[in-house]
C-alpha positions, -999 to 999 in steps of 0.1 A, spaced: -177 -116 -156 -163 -152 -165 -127 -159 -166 -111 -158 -199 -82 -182 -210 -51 -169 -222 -41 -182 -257 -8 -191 -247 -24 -212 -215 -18 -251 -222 -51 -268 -219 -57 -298 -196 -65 -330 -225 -74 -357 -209 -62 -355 -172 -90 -374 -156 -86 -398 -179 -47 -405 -184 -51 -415 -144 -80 -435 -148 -62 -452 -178 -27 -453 -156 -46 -470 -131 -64 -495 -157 -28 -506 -165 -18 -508 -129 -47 -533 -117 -42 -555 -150 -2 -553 -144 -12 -569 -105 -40 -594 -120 -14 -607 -149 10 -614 -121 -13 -630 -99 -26 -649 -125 8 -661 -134 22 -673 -101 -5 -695 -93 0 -735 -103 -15 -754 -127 -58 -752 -129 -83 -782 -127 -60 -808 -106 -69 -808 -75 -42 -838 -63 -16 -813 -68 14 -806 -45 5 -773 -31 38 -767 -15 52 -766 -53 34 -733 -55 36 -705 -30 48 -727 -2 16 -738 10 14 -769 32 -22 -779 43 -23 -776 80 -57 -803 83 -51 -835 70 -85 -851 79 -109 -847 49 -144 -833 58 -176 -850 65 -198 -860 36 -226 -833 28 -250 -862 23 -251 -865 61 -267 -830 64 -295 -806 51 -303 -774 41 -277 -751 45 -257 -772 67 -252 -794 37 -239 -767 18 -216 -757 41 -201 -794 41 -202 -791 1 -182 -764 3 -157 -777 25 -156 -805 5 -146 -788 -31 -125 -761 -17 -107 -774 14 -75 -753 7 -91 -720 10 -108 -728 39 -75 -747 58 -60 -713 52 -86 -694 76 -90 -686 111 -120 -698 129 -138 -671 151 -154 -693 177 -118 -703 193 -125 -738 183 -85 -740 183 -82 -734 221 -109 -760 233 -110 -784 205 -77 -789 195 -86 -774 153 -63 -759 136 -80 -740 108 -118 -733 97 -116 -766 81 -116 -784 108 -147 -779 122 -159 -798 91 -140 -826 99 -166 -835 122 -199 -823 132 -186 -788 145 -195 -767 114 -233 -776 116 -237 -765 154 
């Protein structure tokens, strides 16, 4: 037969759900400090080592997109708007050993990216 439950037994309300709740708060806690810590939105002359200590390794800017096409030119157009995310990652083909780059950013600085 099925179990009974004592009347004295303290029932579980809501246990699921006070951790999915706790966890809610946690993520939103992280997100609202993120969110804080970051500089200023929409100017993209700003000092970057001002916030977060963030020098840009690359100084050349990259080639214009208009000089490629298809998905090559995208991949320019990218560099272009956001070359801050991309001076801060590593380059998988080594480029850094033989060509003297620094940062993914580099190989748009010249016609590296499109090959």
């Amino acid at each position: 037969m099925g179990k009974k439950k004592k009347e004295n037994e303290p029932r579980n309300k809501g246990g699921k759900a006070s951790f999915v709740i706790a966890g809610l708060l946690l993520a939103g806690l992280l997100a609202w400090g993120w969110i804080g810590s970051r500089g200023p939105a929409g100017d993209p002359n700003r000092d970057l080592a001002a916030f977060g200590g963030y020098v840009r390794r690359e100084t050349r800017k990259p080639l214009s997109p208009a000089l490629f096409v298809g998905q090559t030119a995208r991949a320019y157009q990218v560099a272009w708007e956001i070359p801050e995310i991309l001076d801060q990652l590593y380059c998988y083909c080594e480029c850094d050993k033989h060509m003297g780059h620094v940062s993914l950013l580099s190989c748009f600085t010249d016609n590296h990216g499109a090959t």
